[in-house]
C-alpha positions in Angstrom: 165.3 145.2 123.8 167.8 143.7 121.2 166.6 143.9 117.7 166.3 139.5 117.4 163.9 139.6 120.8 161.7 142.5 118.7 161.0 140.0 116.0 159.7 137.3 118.5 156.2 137.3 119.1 153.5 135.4 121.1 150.2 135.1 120.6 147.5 136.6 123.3 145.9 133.2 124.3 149.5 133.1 126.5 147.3 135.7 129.0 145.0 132.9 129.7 143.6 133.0 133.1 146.4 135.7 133.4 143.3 138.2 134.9 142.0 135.9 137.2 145.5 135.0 138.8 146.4 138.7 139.1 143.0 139.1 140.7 143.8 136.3 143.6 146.8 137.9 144.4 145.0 141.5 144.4 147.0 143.0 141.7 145.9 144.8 139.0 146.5 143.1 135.6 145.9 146.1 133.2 148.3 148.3 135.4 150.7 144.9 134.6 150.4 145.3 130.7 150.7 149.0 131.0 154.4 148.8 132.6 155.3 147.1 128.9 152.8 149.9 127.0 150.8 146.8 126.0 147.1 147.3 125.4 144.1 146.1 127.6 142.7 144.3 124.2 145.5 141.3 124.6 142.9 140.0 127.9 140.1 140.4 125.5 141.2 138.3 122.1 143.5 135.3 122.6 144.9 135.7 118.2 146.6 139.3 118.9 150.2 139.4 118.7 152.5 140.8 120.7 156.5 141.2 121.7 157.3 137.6 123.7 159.3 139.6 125.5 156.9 142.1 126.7 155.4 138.8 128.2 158.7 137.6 129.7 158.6 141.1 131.4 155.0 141.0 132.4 155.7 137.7 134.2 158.1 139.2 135.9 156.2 142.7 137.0 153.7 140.0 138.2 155.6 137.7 140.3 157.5 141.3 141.9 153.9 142.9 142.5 151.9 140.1 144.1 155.0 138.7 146.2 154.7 135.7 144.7 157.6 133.8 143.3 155.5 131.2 142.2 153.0 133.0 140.1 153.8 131.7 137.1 154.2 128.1 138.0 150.8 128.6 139.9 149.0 130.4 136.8 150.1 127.7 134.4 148.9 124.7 136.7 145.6 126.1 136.8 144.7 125.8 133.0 145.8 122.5 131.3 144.7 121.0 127.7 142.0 123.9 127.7 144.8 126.5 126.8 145.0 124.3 123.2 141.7 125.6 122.3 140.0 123.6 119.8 143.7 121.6 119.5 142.9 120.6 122.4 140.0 118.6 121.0 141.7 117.1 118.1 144.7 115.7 120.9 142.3 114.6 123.0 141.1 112.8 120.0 144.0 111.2 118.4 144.4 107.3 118.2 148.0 107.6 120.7 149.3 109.7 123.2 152.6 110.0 121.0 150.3 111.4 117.8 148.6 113.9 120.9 151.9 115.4 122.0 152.8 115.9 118.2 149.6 117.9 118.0 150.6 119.9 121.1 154.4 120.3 119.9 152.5 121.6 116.7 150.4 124.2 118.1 153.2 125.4 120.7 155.4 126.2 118.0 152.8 128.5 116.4 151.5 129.7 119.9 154.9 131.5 120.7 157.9 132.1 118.7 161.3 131.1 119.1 160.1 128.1 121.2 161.7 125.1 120.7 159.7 122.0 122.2 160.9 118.6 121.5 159.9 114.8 122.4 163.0 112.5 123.9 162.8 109.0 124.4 166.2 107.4 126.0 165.7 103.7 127.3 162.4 103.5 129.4 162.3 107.5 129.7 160.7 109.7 127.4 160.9 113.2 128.1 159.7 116.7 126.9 161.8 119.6 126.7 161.2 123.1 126.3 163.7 125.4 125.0 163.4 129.5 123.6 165.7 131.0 121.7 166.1 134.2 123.4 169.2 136.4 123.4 170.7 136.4 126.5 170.5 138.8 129.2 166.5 138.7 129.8 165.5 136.8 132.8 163.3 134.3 131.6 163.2 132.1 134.4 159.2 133.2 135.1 159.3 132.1 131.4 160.3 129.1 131.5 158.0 128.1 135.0 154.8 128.8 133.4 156.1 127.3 130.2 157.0 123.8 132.3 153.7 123.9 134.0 151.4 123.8 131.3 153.9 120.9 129.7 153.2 119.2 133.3 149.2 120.3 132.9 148.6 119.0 129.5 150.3 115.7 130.0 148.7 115.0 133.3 145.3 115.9 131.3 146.6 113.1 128.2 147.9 110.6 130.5 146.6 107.0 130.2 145.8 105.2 133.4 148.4 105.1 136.0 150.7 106.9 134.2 153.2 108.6 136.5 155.1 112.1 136.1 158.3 110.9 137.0 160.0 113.7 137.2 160.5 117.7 136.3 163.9 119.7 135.9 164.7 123.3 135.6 167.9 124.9 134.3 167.6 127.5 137.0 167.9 127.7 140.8 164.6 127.5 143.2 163.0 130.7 143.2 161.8 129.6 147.0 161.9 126.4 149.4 161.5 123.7 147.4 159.3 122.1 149.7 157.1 125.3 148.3 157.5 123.0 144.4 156.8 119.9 145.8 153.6 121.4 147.3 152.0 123.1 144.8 153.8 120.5 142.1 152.9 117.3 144.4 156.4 115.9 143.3 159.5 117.6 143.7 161.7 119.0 140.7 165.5 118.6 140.0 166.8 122.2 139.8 170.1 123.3 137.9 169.3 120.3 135.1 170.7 120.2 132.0 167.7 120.7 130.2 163.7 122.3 131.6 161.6 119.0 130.9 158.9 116.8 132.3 159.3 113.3 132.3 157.2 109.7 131.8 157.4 106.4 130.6 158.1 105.8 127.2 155.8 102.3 127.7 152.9 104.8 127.5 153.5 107.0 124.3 151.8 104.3 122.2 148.8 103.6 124.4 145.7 106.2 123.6 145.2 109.0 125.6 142.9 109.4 128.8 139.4 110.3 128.3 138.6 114.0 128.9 138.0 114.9 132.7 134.8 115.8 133.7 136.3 119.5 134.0 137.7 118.9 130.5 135.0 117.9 129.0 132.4 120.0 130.4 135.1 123.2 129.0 135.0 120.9 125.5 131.3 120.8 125.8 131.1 124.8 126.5 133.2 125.2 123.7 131.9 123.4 120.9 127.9 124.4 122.7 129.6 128.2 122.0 130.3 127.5 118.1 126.5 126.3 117.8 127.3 122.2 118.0 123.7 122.0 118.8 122.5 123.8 115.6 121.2 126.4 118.1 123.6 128.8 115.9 123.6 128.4 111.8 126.1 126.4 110.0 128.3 129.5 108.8 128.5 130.5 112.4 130.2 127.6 113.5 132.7 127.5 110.8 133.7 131.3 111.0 134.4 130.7 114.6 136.9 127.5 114.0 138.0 128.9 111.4 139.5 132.3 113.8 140.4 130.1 116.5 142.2 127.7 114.1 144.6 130.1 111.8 147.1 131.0 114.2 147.9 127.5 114.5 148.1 126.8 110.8 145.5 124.0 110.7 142.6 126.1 109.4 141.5 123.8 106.6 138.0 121.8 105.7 139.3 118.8 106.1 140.0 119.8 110.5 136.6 122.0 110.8 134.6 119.4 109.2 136.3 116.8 111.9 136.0 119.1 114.7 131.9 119.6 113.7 131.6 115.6 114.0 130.9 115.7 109.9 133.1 114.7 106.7 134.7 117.5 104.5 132.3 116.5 101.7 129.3 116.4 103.6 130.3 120.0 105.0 130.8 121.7 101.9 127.5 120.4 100.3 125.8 121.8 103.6 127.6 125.3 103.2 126.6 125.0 99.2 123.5 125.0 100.5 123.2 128.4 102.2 125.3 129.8 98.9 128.7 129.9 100.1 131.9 127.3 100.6 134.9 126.8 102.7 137.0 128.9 100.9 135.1 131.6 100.6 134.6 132.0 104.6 138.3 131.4 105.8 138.7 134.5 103.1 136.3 136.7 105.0 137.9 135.5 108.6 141.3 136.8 107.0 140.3 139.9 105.9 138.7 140.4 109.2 141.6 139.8 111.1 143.3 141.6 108.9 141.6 144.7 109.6 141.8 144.3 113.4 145.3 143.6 113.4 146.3 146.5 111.1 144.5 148.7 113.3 145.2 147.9 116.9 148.8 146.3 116.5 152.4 147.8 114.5 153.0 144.3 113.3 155.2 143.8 110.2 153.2 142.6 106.9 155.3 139.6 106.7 154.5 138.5 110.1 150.5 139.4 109.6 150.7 137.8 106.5 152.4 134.1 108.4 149.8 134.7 110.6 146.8 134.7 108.2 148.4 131.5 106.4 150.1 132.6 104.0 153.9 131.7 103.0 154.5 134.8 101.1 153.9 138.6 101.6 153.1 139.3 98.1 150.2 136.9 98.2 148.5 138.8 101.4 149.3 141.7 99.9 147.5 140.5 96.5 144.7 139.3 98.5 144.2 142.2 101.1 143.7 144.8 97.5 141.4 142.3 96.2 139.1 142.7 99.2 139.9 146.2 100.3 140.9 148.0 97.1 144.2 149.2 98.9 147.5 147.4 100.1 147.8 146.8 103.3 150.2 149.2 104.4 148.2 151.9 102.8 144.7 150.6 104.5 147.4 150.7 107.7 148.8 154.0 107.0 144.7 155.8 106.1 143.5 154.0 109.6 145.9 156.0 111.4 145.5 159.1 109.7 141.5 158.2 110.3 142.2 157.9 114.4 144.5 161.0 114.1 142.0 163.5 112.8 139.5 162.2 115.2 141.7 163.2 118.2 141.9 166.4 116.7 138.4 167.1 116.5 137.8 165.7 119.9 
């Protein structure tokens, strides 16, 4: 691995439906992370952090094991806005489907590192086009499949009415017949393109987006049922939980929680007053949780952890982790492993 590839890393909800697929092709997706020495935990949590390209590789051991040079392609078509999480929400939400794909281009950025995704209009076309800023020699042509087809996924979930994919390049050459794309794909792609991109009308960036499938929304409704929407589950629950699943995209604030709970940000802090705590005070305790778990489980650098928790500087994690723990972070770090250590010993 070249020291620049080291530094990129991707977030775990990349893994989504990753067990599942492996499972359909009778492979054995733990035995997959173990080839890269990545932990079973990454199928568990989707905010862990982890080499991007360990996953470049684990696409790969994938698509060699199950025989399938498709896998990718076929594990990104099978998930589409539902991978954005609670973004997914707020894009389905948004007044155009222009504002939508700048909440998607948003939360890609954070979801894995060195990814460059950009909107392109030329004439009548507009187009989206994904990019990573990889250093050569890794094949990342798994990579860039399932990164295309969720592109294709998410926009077929925003569309407006009638609005046609018109078209979807790769840089690379057909891993199999194309006839094999055009079926699973129901259009065929352009291969050895300038650029990896899905295509549309431009007419349609300023028209709103399409209402949420019935699939879509019944995953919405599971979700936001799961955070306690109907006040089955207290107030503080239901903020913790956007709060986690909001961080790694940088938009944990009161102002998005209170939207995504169907409340203003006034109304929501006078309700947490209420039951003797605030905003702050919770997105506080979600960090120092995370925190802790990430310390533990992961060899993450600081300043990384500390991007990752929302912060732009390490010295202000590192202020805020002694505040709560008492210790730096390293040095909680350093008394967790010696902790796990003696406990092999003894057992």
């Amino acid at each position: 691995m070249s020291n620049r590839n080291l530094m990129l890393q991707a977030r775990s909800s990349v893994l989504m439906g990753f067990t599942e697929h492996c499972r359909r092709h009778q492979i054995n997706p733990i035995h997959i992370l173990a080839r890269e020495n990545l932990a079973p935990a990454l199928l568990r949590s989707q905010d862990l952090r982890f080499p991007y390209e360990s996953f470049v590789r684990v696409l790969d051991h994938a698509a060699g094991e199950s025989k399938d040079p498709l896998f990718s392609l076929t594990l990104s078509l099978r998930n589409g806005i539902e991978t954005l999480g609670p973004l997914g929400v707020m894009a389905s939400q948004c007044k155009t489907l222009a504002d939508s794909l700048a909440v998607t281009e948003k939360y890609i950025n954070f979801h894995t590192q060195g990814v460059v995704l950009q909107l392109e209009t030329q004439g009548n076309v507009a187009r989206m086009n994904y990019a990573v800023n990889m250093e050569s020699g890794l094949d990342t042509t798994q990579l860039i499949e399932v990164a295309i087809g969720r592109i294709y996924s998410v926009l077929k979930a925003l569309a407006p009415a009638e609005m046609p994919i018109t078209g979807l390049s790769f840089t690379h050459a057909p891993l199999t017949a194309v006839e094999e794309y055009a079926r699973v794909l129901g259009t065929t792609p352009r291969f050895a393109a300038e650029t990896n991109s899905v295509s549309f009308p431009a007419s349609y960036l300023h028209l709103p987006p399409a209402p949420a499938s019935d699939r879509v929304q019944l995953y919405f409704e599971s979700f936001l049922n799961n955070l306690g929407q109907s006040h089955s589950k207290p107030l503080k629950h239901q903020v913790i939980r956007l709060i986690n699943d909001l961080i790694p995209a940088g938009e944990a604030s009161a102002a998005t929680v209170a939207s995504l709970l169907g409340m203003h940000t006034r109304s929501l802090q006078r309700q947490l007053k209420l039951i003797d705590t605030d905003f702050r005070t919770l997105l506080e305790e979600v960090r120092f949780e995370r925190a802790k778990e990430i310390l533990t489980i992961t060899n993450t650098p600081l300043t990384d952890l500390a991007l990752q928790l929302g912060y732009s500087e390490l010295s202000a994690f590192s202020r805020a982790f002694k505040r709560w723990s008492g210790h730096s972070p390293q040095r909680w770090r350093d008394s967790q492993a010696d902790a796990d250590a003696d406990a092999d010993a003894d057992a």
